[in-house]
N, C-alpha and C positions, 0 to 999 in steps of 0.2 A: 259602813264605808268610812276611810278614816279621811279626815279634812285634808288630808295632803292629796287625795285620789280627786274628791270635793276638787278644789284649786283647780287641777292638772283637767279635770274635765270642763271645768267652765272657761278655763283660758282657753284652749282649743276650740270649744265651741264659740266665745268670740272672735279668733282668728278666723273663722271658718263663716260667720255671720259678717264681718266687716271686710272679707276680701269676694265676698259677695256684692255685698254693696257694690265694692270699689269695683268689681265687675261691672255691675248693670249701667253704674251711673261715670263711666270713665268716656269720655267723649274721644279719644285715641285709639284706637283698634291695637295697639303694640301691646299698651299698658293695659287694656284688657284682659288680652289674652297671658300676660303675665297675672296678673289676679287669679287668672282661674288656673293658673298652676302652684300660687300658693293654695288656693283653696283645695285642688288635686291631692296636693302634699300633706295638708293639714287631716284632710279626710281619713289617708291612709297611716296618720299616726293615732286618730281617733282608731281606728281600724288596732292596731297597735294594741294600744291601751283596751282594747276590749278583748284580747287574747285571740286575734286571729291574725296571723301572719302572712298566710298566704294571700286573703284579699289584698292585705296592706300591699304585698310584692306585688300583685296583680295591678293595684291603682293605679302603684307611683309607675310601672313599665308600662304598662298599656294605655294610662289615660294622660297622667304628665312625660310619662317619654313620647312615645310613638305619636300621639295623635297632637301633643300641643305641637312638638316640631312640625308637626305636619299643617297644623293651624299659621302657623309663625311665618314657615315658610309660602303659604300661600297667600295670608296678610302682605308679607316685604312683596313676593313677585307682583302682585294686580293693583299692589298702592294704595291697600283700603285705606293708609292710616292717611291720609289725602284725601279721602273722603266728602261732599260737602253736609255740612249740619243738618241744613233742609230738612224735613221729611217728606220719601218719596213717596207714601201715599197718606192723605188726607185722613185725618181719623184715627191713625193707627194707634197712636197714644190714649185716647179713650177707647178701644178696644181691646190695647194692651194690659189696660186698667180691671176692664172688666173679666178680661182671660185669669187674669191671678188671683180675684175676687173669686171665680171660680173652682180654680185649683185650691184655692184655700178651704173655701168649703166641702172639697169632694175633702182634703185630705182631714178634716175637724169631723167630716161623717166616718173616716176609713177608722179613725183613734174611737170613735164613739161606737158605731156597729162589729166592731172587730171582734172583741168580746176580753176575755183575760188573755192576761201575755202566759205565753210556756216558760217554765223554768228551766232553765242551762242546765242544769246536771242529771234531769231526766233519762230515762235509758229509750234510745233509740232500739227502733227493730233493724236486721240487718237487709232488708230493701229500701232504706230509708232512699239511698243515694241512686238507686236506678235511675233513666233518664224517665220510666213512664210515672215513679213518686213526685221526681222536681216539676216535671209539667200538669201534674193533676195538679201540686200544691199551688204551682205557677196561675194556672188557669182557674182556679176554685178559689183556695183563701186568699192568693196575689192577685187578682185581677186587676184590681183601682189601682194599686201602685204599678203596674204593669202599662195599661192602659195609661196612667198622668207619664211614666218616662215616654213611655210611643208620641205621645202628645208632644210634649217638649221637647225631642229631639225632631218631627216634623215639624214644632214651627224654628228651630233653629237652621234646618235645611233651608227653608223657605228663606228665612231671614239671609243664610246667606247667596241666597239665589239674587235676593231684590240688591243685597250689599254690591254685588261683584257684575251687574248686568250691565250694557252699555246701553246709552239713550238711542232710542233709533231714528233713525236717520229720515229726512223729510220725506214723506211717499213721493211727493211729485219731481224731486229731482232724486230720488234711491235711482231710479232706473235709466239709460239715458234712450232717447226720444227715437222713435221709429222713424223713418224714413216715410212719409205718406207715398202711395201709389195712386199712381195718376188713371184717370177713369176717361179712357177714351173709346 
């Protein structure tokens, strides 16, 4: 691998670690969600540079077109970026802690019990690409990394369930007050 390839991969992969950060730790919901469309972006020229194309077009249209405007657009409409700092539930910080402590290790087990990596230039059989190959490989050798995305995308639902919920409203005056009936 020549040091120019060197470079061009470590640059990107710190673009790609520090719009993360700037992700997680961006107290703005706007600037957030602009982070994770550099990062979107960065992925899919990582993607690039590894000689697959089609993901790359895949990324950038499906995950920084379609779904950040969609992200954006629901930020601006509900006024998350107005948000208060607070946290709305007690805890969640040291659970959050512990969650990625976890993620870390399933994915330090997934690199250690994996076994050897396949070589790229390997000749494929021609059922490689059926849908019943992708789902055996899916379900058999992918599972952990299957299984950690399913995870992170339910607790980013969740997350934005708690972001966008309104506070409710006092029980004893929610409803208003029945007329009592006289007992005669």
């Amino acid at each position: 691998m020549s040091l120019g390839l060197i470079f061009m991969y470590s640059a990107l992969a710190l673009v790609v670690v520090v719009s993360g950060i700037g992700l997680i730790t961006s107290r703005n919901a706007i600037y957030a969600a602009l982070f994770l469309v550099l990062n979107f972006v960065t992925v899919a020229l990582l993607y690039i540079a590894l000689g697959a194309p089609f993901i790359a077009l895949a990324q950038v249209t499906v995950y920084a077109g379609s779904i950040m405007v969609l992200f954006l657009f629901v930020i601006m409409l509900l006024g998350a970026e107005q948000l208060p700092i607070a946290e709305p539930l007690r805890g969640q910080r040291v659970l959050g802690i512990l969650l990625a402590v976890a993620f870390l290790a399933e994915m330090v087990l997934f690199v250690l019990l994996r076994g050897a990596p396949t070589v790229a230039g390997q000749a494929v059989s021609p059922d490689f690409s059926t849908p019943t190959t992708i789902g055996m490989l899916l379900f058999e050798r992918y599972l952990l990394p299957f299984e950690m995305t399913a995870g992170v995308l339910l607790a980013a639902t969740v997350g934005a369930i708690f972001m966008t919920r309104q506070p409710r409203p006092d029980r004893k005056g929610a409803l208003p007050a029945m007329p009592e009936e006289s007992k005669e």
